[in-house]
C-alpha positions in Angstrom: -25.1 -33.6 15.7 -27.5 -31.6 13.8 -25.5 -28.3 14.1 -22.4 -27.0 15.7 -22.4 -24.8 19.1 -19.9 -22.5 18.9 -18.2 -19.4 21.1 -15.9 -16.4 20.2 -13.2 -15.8 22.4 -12.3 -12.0 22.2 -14.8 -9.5 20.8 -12.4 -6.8 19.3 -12.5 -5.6 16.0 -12.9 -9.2 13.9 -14.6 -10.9 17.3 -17.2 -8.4 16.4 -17.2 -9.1 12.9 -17.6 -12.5 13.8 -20.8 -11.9 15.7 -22.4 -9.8 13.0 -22.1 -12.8 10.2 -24.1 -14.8 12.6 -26.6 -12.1 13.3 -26.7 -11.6 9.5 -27.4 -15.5 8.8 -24.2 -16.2 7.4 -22.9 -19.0 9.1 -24.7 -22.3 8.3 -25.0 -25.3 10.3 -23.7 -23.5 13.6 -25.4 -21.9 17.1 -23.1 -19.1 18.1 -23.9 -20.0 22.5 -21.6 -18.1 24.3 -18.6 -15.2 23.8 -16.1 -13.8 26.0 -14.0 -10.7 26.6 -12.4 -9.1 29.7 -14.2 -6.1 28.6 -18.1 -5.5 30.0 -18.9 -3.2 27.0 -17.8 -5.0 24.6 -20.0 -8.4 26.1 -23.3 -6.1 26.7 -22.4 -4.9 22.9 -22.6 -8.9 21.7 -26.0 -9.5 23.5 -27.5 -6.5 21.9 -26.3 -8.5 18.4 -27.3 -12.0 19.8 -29.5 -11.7 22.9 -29.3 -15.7 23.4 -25.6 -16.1 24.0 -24.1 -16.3 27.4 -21.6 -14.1 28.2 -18.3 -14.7 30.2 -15.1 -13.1 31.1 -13.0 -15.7 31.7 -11.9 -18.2 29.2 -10.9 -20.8 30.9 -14.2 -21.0 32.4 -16.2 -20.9 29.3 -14.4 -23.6 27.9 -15.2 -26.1 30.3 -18.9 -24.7 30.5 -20.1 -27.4 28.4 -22.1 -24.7 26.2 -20.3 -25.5 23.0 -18.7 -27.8 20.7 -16.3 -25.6 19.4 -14.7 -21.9 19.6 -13.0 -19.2 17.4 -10.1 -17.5 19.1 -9.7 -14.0 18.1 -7.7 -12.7 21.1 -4.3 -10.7 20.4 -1.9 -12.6 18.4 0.5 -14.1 21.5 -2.5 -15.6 22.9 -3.5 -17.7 19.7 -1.0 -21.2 20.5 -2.2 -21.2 24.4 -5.3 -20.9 23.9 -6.1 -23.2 20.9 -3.9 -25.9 23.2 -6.3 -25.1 25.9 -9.3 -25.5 24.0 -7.8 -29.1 22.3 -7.7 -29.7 25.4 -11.1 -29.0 26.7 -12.4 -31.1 24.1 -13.5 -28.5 21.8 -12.8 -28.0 18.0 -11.0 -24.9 17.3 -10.7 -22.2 14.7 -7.8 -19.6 15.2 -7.8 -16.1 13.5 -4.4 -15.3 11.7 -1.6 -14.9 12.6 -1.4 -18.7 13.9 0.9 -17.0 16.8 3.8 -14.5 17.2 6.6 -16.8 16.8 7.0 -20.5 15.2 8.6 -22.1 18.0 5.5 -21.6 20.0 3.1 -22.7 16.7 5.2 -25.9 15.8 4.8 -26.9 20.1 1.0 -26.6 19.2 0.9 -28.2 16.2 3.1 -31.2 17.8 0.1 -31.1 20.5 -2.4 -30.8 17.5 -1.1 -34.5 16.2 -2.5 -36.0 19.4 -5.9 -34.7 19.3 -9.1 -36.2 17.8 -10.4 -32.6 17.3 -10.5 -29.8 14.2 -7.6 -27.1 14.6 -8.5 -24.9 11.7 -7.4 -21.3 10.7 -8.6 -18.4 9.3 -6.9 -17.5 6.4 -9.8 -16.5 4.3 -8.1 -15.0 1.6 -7.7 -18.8 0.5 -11.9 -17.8 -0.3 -11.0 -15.6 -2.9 -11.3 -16.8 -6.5 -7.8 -15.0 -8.2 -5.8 -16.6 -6.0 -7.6 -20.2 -5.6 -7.3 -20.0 -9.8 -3.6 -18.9 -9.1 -2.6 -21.9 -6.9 -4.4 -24.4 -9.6 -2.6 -23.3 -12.4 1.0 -23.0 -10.4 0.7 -26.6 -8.9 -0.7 -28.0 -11.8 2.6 -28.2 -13.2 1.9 -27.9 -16.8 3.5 -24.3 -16.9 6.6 -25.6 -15.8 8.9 -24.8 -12.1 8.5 -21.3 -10.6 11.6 -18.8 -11.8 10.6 -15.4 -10.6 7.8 -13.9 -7.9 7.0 -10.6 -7.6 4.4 -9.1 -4.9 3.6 -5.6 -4.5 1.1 -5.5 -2.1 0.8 -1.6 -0.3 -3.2 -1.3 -0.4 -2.7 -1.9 3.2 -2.3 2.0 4.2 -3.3 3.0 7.7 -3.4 6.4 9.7 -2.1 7.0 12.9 -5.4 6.7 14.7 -6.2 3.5 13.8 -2.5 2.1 15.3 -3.7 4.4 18.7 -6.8 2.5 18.8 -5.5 -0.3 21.1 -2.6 -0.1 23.7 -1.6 -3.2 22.2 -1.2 -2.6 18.7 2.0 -1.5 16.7 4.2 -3.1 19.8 6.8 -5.7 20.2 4.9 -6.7 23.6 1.2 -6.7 23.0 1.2 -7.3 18.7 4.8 -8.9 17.7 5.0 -7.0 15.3 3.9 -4.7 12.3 2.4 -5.0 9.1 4.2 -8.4 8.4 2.3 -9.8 11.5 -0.9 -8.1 11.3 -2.0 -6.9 7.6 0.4 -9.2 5.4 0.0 -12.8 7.0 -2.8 -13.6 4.3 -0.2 -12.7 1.7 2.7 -14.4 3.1 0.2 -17.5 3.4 -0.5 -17.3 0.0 2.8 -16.5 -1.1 4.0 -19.6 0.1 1.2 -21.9 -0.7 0.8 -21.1 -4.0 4.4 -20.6 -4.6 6.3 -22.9 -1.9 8.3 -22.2 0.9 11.7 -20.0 -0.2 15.1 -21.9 1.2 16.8 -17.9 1.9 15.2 -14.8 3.2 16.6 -11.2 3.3 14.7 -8.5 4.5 14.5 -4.6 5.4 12.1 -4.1 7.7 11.7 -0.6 8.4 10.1 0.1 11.9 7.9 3.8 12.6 9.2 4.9 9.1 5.7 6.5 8.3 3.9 6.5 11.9 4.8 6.7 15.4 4.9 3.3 16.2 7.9 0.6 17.6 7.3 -1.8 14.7 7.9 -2.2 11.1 5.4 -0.5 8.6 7.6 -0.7 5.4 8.9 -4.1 4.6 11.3 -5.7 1.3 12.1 -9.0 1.4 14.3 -11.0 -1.3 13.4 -14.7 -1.3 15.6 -17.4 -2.6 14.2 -20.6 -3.5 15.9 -24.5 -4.0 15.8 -24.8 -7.8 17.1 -21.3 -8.0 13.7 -19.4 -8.6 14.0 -16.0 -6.8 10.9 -13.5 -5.2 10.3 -10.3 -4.0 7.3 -9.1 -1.7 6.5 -5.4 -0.9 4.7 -4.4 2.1 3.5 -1.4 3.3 0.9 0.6 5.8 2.6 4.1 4.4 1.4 4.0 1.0 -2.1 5.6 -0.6 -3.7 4.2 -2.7 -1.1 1.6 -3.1 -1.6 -1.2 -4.7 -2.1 -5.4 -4.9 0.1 -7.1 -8.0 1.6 -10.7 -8.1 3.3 -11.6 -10.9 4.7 -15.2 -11.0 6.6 -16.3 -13.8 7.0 -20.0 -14.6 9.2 -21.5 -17.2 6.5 -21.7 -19.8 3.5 -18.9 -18.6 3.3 -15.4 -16.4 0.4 -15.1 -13.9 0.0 -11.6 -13.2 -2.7 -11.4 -10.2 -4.1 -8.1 -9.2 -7.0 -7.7 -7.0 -9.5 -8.4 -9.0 -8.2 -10.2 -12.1 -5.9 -13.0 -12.9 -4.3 -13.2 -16.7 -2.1 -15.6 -18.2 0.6 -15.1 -20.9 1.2 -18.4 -21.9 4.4 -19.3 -24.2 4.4 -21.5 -27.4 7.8 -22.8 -25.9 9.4 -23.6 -22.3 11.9 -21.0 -21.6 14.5 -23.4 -20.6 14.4 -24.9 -24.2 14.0 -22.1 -26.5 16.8 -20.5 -24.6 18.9 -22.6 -25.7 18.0 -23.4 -29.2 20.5 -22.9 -31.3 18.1 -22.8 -34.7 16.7 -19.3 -33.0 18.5 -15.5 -33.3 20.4 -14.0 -30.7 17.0 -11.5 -30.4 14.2 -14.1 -30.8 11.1 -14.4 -28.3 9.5 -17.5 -28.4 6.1 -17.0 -29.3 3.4 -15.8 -26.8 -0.3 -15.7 -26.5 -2.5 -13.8 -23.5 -5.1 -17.0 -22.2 -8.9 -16.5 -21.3 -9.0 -17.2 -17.6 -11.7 -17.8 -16.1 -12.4 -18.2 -12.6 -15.8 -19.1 -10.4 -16.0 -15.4 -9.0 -16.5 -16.8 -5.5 -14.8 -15.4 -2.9 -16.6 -16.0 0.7 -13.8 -14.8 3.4 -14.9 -15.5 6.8 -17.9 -16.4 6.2 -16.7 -19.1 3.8 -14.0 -20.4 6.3 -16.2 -20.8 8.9 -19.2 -22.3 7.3 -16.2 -25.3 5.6 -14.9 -25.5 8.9 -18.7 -26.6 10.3 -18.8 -28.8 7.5 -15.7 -30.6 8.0 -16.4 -31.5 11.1 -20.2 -32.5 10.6 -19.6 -34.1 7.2 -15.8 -34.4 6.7 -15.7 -32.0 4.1 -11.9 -30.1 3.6 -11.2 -27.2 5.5 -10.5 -24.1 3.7 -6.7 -23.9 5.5 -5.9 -26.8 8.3 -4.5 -25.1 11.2 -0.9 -27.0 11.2 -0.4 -24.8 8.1 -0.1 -21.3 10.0 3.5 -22.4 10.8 4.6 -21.5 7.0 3.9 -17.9 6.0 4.9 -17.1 10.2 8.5 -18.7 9.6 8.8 -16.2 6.6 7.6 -13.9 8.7 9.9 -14.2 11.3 12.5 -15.2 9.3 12.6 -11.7 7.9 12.2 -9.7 11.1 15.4 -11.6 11.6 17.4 -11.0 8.7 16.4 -7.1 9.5 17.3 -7.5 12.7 20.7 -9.3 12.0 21.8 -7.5 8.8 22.7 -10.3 7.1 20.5 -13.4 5.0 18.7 -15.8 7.2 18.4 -19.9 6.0 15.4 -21.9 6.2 14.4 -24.2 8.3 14.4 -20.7 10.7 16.7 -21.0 14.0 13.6 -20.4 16.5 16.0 -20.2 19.6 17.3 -17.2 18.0 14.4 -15.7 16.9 12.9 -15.7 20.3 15.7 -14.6 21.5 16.0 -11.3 19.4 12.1 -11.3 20.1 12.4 -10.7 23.5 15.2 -8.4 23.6 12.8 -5.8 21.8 9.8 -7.3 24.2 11.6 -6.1 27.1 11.8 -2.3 25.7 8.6 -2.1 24.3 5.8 -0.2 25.6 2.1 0.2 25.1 0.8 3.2 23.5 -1.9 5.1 24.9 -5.4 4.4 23.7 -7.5 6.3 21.8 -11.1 7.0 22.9 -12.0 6.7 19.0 -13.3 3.1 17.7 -11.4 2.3 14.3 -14.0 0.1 12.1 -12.3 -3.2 10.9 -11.8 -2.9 7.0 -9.9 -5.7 6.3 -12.7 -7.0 4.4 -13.0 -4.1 2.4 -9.4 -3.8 1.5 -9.4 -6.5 -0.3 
């Protein structure tokens, strides 16, 4: 196989995007062939990009088509596990945009199912692309600065208006999104979060829901992580803020990594805290000594493009992926996790009771409505946030 056929499933905002990198030569060693969408317009709109492709409007049909050797799903989030099993199914290789689905129960059914295929289930978590925080996860599981004591990210560069959350009947609700910003903005954060920190043991969370638009969901989020060896975190989230702004600071027992969005620096200490604090040949006042490290990174930072092209490459050369699929489950358990502390009051253990979750899940399901749409397009800037 000389090069990949590929389809898109679902030709929204980032289906579109999607389109446009191919139109634009970005994507190597792949033959976008077909897309679909319940939506005329928004196929007629794909053929104007890519005249070749066929076009369809069910899934299931273009799945079994025989037109392609893969797909990227980029439907709304409950449809992600479904139709990735689907796909697996069909025989095709699959990349899934984030979120990896709504709740974990449903995620870790399809990554059970994923175990017993012969085919790529990869996912879209491009910020994995970016240099700062590929340099971050380095240095962190390296080791040499020592275990993880403290994490600290403010991230509220996310800010959106009311028109872009009346855009879609579906977004900003229980029923047709799952969620807020923890489940539409922040699930690149969480995923990084965790895999460049580790997964936390305890989660409490304040998830504050319409508290700066007129939506069902939460656009204001605090959570307080606990982790096994006593480290503990804190991650800021927010659609109501302007400008906002994008800081992780991780201290380690013998460095801080302060991350922002487009720098990384490094405070590195002459002496592991858990020594020096307990020298007794040192003052009551003393610092250990201290000196700010040159960091240097590759600059790269590819997004979607990236993803996608490494994603074509592992399954023509066996090359990594940038984020295997299976790996969704993580930052959507901390996700959920603290939608249920919120929900609950009280702190919430990991591994996550999914029974529960879905439970409380559907309770808010059943009263949720979809908003009317908007005749106004919103542009996707997801890119251009970060």
């Amino acid at each position: 196989m000389s090069n990949l056929r590929y389809a898109i499933i679902g030709i929204g905002n980032i289906g579109t995007n999607h389109v446009k990198m191919y139109k634009d030569g970005k994507i190597k060693e792949m033959v976008l062939t077909a897309v679909c969408d319940i939506k005329e317009d928004r196929l007629k709109a794909a053929k104007d990009l890519v005249p070749s492709v066929a076009t369809f409007t069910d899934s299931s049909e273009m799945m079994h088509s025989g037109l392609m050797d893969a797909v990227i799903i980029a439907t709304p989030h409950y449809l992600h596990p479904p139709m990735a099993t689907e796909a697996l199914k069909a025989g095709l290789h699959v990349l899934c945009e984030k979120p990896a689905g709504v709740y974990t129960k449903a995620v870790r059914e399809l990554n059970e199912f994923v175990k017993t295929q012969d085919k790529t289930y990869a996912i879209m978590f491009n910020q994995r692309t970016n240099h700062i925080y590929r340099k971050a996860h380095e240095l962190v599981k390296s080791g040499v600065y020592g275990e993880l004591r403290r994490v600290n990210w403010l991230i509220t560069d996310w800010y959106r208006t009311q028109r872009y959350y009346d855009s879609g009947g579906w977004r900003a609700t229980w029923d047709g999104e799952g969620g807020g910003v923890l489940m539409n903005q922040a699930p690149h954060n969480l995923d990084l979060w965790q895999w460049i920190c580790g997964m936390p043991q305890k989660i409490t969370a304040f998830c504050h829901k319409g508290k700066w638009h007129d939506i069902e969901v939460e656009d204001d989020v605090t959570i307080y992580a606990e982790y096994p060896n006593g480290a503990t975190g804190v991650f800021i989230t927010s659609t109501g803020d302007c400008p906002g702004d994008n800081r992780l600071e991780i201290t380690l027992d013998k460095a801080t990594i302060v991350c922002t969005a487009d720098s990384i620096e490094v405070t590195e200490l002459k002496t592991q805290l858990s020594e020096f604090t307990y020298d007794k040949s040192v003052s009551g006042f003393q610092k250990p000594e201290y000196e700010k490290k040159e960091t240097e990174t590759d600059g790269l930072n590819e997004q979607h493009a990236g993803v996608t092209n490494a994603f074509a490459s592992h399954i023509l050369h066996g090359t990594p992926l940038v984020a295997d699929g299976t790996e969704g489950i993580n930052g959507l358990t901390i996700c959920n996790a603290a939608y249920l502390s919120s929900w609950l009051g009280k702190t919430v253990e990991l591994p996550l009771d999914e029974d529960l979750y879905l439970s409380e899940l559907n309770k808010r399901r059943a009263t949720s409505k979809a908003k009317k749409i908007s005749s106004d397009t919103v542009e996707n800037d997801m890119e251009k946030t970060f």
